[in-house]
N, C-alpha and C positions, 0 to 999 in steps of 0.2 A: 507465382513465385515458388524458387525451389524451395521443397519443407526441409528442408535443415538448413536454412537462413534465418536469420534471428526475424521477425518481423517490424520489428523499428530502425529508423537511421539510427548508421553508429554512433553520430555523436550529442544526439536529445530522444526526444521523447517522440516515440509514435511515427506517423510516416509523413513524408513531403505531401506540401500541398495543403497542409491544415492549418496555417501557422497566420492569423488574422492580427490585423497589426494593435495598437496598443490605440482603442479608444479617444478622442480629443478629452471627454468626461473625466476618465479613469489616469488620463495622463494630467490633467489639470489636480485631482487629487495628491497623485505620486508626487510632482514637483511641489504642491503648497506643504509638503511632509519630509520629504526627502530630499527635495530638488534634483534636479534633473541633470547629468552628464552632455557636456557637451563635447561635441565631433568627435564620441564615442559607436565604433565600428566594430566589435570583436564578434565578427565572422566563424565560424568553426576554421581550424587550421585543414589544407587536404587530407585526408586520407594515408596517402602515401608519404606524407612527410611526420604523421605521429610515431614518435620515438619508443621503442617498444624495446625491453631487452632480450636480447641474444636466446633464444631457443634453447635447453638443454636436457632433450630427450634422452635417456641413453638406448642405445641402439641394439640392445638385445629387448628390453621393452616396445619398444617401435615395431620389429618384427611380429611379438608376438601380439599388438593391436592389430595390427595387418594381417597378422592369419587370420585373424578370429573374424574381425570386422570386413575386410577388403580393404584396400588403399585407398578408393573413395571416400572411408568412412573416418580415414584418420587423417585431417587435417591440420597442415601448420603455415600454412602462408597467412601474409600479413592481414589481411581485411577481416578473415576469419578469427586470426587470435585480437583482434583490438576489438572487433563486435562484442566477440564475449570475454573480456579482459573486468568491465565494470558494471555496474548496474546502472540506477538512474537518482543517484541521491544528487547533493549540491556540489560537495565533493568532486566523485566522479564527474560529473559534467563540467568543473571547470577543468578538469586533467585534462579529458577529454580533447575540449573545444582548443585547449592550448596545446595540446598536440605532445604532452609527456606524461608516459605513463608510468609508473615506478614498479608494475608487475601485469604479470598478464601470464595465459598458461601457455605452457608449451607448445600442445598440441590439442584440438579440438577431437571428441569423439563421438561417433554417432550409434548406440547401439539398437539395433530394431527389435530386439527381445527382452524378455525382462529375464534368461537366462543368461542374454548377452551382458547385460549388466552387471549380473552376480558373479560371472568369469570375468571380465574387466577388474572389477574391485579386489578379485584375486589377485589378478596379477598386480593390481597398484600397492597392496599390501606386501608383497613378497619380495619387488622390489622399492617400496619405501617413497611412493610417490604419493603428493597432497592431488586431493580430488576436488573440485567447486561443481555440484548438480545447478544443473541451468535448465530452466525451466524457459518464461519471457524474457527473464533480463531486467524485470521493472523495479528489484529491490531499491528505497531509498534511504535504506540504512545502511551501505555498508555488504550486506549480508554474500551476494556472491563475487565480490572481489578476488582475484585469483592468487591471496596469498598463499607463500609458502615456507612458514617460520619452520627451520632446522630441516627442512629437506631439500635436495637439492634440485628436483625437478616438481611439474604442479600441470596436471592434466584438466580441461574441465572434459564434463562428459553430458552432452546437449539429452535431452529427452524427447526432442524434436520425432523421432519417427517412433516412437512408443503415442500414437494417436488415434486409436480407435476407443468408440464407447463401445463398451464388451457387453452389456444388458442393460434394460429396460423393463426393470421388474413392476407390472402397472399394477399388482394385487397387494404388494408390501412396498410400493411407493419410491423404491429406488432405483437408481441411477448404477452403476459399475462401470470407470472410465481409467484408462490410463492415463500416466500422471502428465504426458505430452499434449496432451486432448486443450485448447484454446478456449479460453470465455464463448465467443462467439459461436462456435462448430457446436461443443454442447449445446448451447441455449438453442440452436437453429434443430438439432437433432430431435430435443426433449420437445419443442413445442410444435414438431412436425407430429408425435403423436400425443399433444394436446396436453404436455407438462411442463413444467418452469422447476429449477433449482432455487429462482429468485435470489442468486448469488451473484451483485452488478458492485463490485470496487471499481473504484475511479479507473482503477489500471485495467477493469473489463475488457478491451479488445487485446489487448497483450500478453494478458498473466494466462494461467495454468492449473488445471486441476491440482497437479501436483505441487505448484508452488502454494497456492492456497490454503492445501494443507499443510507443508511444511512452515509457514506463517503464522497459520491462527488468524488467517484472514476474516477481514469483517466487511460486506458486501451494504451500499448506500440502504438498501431494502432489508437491513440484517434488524431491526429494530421488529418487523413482522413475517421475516423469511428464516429467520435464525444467521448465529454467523457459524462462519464453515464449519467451527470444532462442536459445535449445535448437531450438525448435523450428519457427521462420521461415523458409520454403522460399521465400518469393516475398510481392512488394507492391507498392502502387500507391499513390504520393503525389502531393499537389498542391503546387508553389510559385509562388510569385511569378513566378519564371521559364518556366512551365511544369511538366506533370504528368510526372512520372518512374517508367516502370514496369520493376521488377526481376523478372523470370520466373521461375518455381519449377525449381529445380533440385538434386539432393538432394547434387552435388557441384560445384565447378569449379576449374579453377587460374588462374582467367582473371582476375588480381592480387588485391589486397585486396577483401576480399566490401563491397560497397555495400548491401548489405541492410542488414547491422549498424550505417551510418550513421545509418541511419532509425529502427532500434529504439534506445531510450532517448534518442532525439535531441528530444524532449519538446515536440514543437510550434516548436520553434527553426528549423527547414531548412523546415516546410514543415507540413501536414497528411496523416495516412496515411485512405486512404479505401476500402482492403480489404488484405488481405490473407490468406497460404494459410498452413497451420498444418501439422504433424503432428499425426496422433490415432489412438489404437490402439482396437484391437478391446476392446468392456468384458472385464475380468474373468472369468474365470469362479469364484474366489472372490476372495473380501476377509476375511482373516483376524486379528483383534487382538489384542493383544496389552498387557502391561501389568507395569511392573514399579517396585518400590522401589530405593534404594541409599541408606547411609548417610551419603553426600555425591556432591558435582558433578561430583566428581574419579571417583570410580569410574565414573561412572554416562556421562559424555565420553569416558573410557577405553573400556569397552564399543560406545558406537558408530560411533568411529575403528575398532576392530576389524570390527562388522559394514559400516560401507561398506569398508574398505582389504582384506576378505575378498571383497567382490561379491554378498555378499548384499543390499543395493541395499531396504530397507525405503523402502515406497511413503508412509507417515506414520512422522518419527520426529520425538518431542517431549520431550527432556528438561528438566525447569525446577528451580530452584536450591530452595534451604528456605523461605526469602520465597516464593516464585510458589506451592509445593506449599502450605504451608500457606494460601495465601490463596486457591488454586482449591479448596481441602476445602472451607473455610468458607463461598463464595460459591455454590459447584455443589451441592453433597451434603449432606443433612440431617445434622443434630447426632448424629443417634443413629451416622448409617453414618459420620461423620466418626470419633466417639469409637473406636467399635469398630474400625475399619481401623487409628487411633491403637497402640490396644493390643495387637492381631495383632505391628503392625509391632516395638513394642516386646520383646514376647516371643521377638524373631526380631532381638534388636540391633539396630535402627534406630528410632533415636532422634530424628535427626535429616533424615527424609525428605526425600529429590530422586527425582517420580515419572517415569519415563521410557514413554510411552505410543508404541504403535508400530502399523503394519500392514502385512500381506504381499501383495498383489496377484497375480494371474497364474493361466495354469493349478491348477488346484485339488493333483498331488501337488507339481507344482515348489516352490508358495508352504508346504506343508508341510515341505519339506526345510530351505525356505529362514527358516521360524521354529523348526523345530528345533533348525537352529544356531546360530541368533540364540540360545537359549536357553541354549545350553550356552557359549555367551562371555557372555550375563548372570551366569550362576552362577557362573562362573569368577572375575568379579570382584564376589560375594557379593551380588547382586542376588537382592530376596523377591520370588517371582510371586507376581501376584493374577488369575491368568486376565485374560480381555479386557476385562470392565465398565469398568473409568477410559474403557478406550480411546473405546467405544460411547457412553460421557457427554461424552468430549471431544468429539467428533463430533457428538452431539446439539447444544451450545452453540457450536460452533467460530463461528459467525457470527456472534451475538446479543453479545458480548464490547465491540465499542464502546458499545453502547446504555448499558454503565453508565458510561462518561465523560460521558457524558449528565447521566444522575441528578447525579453526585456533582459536575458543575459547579453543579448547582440549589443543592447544600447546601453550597457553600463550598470543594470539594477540586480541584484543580485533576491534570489525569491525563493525561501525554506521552509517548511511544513513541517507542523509536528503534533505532536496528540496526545492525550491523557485521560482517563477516567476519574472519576470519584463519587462518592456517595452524594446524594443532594441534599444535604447537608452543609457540606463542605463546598459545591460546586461555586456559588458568587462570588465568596473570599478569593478562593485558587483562580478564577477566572481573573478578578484583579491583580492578586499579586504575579502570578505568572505574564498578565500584560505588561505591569510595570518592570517586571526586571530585564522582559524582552527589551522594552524600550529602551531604559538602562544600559545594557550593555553596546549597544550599537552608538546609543548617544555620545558613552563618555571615550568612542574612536572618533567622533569626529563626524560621523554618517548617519544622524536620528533614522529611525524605521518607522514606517506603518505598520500598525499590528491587526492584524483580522482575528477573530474568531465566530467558531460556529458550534451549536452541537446536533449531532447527529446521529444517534444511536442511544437507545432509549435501553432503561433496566429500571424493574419495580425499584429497585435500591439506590441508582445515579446512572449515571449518563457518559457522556464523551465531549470533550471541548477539544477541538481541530484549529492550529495555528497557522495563520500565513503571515510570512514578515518579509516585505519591501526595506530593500537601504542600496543608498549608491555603495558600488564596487570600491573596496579602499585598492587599491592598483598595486597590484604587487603584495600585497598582503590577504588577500581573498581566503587560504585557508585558516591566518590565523583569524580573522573574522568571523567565518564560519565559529570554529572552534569554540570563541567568547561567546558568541549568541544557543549553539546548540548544547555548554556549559550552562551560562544562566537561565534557560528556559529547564533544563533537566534537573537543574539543581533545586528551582523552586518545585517543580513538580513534586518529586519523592519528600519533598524539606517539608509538603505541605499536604500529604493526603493525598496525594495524585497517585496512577499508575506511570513509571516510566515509557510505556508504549500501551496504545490501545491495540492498535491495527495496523502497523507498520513493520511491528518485528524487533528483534534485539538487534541484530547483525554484529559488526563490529562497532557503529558508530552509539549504541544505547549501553555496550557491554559494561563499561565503566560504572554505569550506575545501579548493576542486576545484584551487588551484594547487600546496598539499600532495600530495595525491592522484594529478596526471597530471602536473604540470610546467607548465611558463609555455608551453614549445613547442608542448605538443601543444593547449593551449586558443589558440596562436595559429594551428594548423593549420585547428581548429574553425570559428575566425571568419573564417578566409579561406576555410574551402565554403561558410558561412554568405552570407558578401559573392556569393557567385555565385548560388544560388540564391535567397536575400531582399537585395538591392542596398540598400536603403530600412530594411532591419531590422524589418519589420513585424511578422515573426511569435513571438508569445509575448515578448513584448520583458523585460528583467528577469529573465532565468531561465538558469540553467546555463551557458555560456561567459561570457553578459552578465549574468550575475547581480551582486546588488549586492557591493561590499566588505565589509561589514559588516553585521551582524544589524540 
């Protein structure tokens, strides 16, 4: 594939060919909750017939992309601007599959230096053009959208050939990669001499050094690998006002770290066009592990225990009775679902939350270190099943959007969302954020299933991760949306929760960031904003400046 292609289909997630159809199990659940859509067909519309508006470069700008870049590198035919017109939230995908888009950029750019970048953002500034950094494309908040509030024109600018890892420092344990550099190419780089970043988000084959860091991404293994802002030694951004580089240092007292401005700073201050990472030596085992509990309560309780003890599990995944029984039915054939069923029930648990784990590191340390995991599983009446869930989690850990896919085809509409909180507060917010999910979708007419899981461990609290099932209301899809990704945020912030764990602000969370940080600190924001983007070009509509309202 050429590399300045996005690498997913334009109109869902990831590429053709993955897309496994919707379990007999898993669809027998969805319909006893949701019921099911019938002679419900919504196909993505062609390609060539998504409605896209009118292109409006102006032609002394266009010029000088084209000197700079060549005419290869500035593109604006159709397929290329609707690839990267949206990301991959719920939103976007149903614009998408129906074939209207309400913005998209003018023109695609491709810079191959990171000097190219810096003259780019020149000229966008000079003439007064919004910029969206595109990195995979997999945001699903909102975040690269190709708005362009008060400007007249809106360029995005791909990172796609800024792809090499520039060092492999194996004495001080880093990594130095440009911000175009793929999940996979790194991971395949670093363990070709024998390292891991253990940096694996769902969006692993898709996303971007650079998007990573411009997120605040948090990686399934961040619970025992760190999550990305963990582990940012150094980096190189471009803005408007010039390129700004932060030196890798693994400490300093020299005031507030500037790094941290840049990570989750989401395209707003500027573009990141490398940066240095931490990354440890692989493994020498990888050990899994896999357990039941009769509820969420126990099963929460045990792993407040194994992180608040330091035993620091490298995968810990526990999910609610909803998420367990619908990963049986979806993952695991009938017969090994039935039979696990029965195990479990002969062993009191009736009502299954499977908690699947793994232990990393030297091979006896990571044994000490699931030993005692095991003996605080049992403690609070946790049935092992040896390691299989774990190694089938693992096996699917990726493929998991692809059925948001399907099940938009056949009428189901399927939204993710996420939160932290102290474990303190975690059972209450887990409840009340289920109930008001329910709530909302109930009182249109279309009840939802509600999943949760948690996955990302802190001595202090943890992460609860939503998935919510409801039939499509037809013709009203965003303002459904709207109501459920409303009451699920609303309880969040209302109750102790983070607005976003690992997802990002984008535009779609921006509404509820003055709950979250205070008026002060988002007017902190836009006054470094004003220095380094004077014009406001960059990612215009998103996080400080995001809109008021969904």
């Amino acid at each position: 594939m050429e590399k300045t292609q996005p690498r997913m289909r334009w109109w869902g997630w990831g590429e053709d060919g993955h897309d496994d159809p919707v379990k007999p199990g898993a669809k027998k659940m969805l319909t006893a909750t949701c019921g099911w859509p019938k002679g419900v067909n919504h196909t993505p519309i062609d390609l060539d017939a998504v409605q896209l508006p009118e292109p409006d470069l102006p032609g002394r700008a266009r010029a000088q992309f084209i000197e700079l870049l060549g005419a290869d590198y500035v593109r604006e035919d159709h397929a290329t601007r609707v690839s990267h017109a949206a990301g991959r939230s719920l939103p976007d995908l149903l614009r998408l599959r129906r074939g209207t888009m309400p913005f998209a950029p003018d023109a695609v750019l491709y810079p191959e230096s990171e000097t190219e970048v810096d003259e780019l953002l020149a000229i966008c500034q000079a003439e007064r053009i919004a910029v969206v950094p595109f990195g995979g494309g997999t945001s699903v908040v909102g975040g690269i959208a190709a708005f362009r509030p008060n400007f007249r024109s809106c360029v995005c600018i791909s990172l796609a050939r800024l792809e090499e890892v520039l060092d492999i420092d194996e004495e001080s344990l880093t990594v130095t990669a440009q911000a175009g550099v793929f999940g996979p190419d790194l991971e395949e780089k670093l363990q070709s001499e024998g390292f891991t970043l253990g940096h694996f988000p769902q969006s692993f084959e898709f996303s971007t050094v650079g998007g990573w860091v411009a997120t605040r991404s948090a990686g399934q293994q961040s619970s025992g690998y760190g999550r990305i802002d963990d582990n940012v030694f150094g980096l190189r951004a471009s803005t408007p006002s010039g390129p700004i580089t932060l030196r890798s240092t693994p400490a300093t007292a020299a005031g507030p770290n500037p790094r941290q401005m840049f990570v989750g700073s989401e395209g707003t201050f500027g573009i990141i066009t490398q940066a240095t990472l931490r990354i440890k030596s692989l493994p020498e085992a990888m050990l899994p592990d896999a357990w039941f509990f009769r509820d969420f309560h126990s099963g929460a309780t045990a792993l407040r225990e194994l992180e608040q003890q330091g035993l620091r599990p490298d995968i810990a995944r526990l999910s609610d009775v909803n998420e367990t029984a619908f990963g049986l039915a979806q993952l695991g054939s009938d017969v090994q679902r039935k039979g696990l069923l029965a195990y479990l029930r002969a062993r009191g648990v009736t009502t299954p939350c499977m908690l699947v784990l793994r232990y990393d590191g030297p091979k006896a340390e990571a044994r000490v270190r699931r030993s005692t995991g095991r003996e605080i599983a049992k403690r609070h009446r946790g049935v092992s099943v040896g390691g299989s869930p774990e190694t089938m989690w693992e096996k699917h850990r990726f493929s998991t959007p692809y059925l948001r896919d399907q099940l938009l085809t056949e009428g189901i509409i399927v939204e993710t969302m996420e939160t932290a909180a102290p474990w303190s507060r975690i059972e209450d917010l887990h409840e009340t954020i289920k109930q008001d999910i329910e709530k909302s979708p109930a009182e249109r007419g279309t009840p939802a299933l509600v999943l949760c899981h948690i996955s990302h461990l802190y001595t202090s609290g943890c992460s609860l991760y939503y998935t919510v099932f409801a039939q499509q209301q037809e013709g009203q899809e965003m303002e459904q949306w709207k109501a459920l990704k409303t009451a699920a945020s609303d309880a969040a912030v209302n109750n102790g929760g983070t607005i976003t764990h690992h997802h990002g602000t984008g535009a779609d969370h921006a509404p509820w960031l003055p709950q979250e940080t205070g008026d002060l600190w988002l007017q902190m924001l836009r006054a470094a904003k004003a220095e380094v983007d004077p014009e406001g070009i960059m990612n215009p509509g998103k996080l400080m400046h995001g809109p008021t309202e969904l």
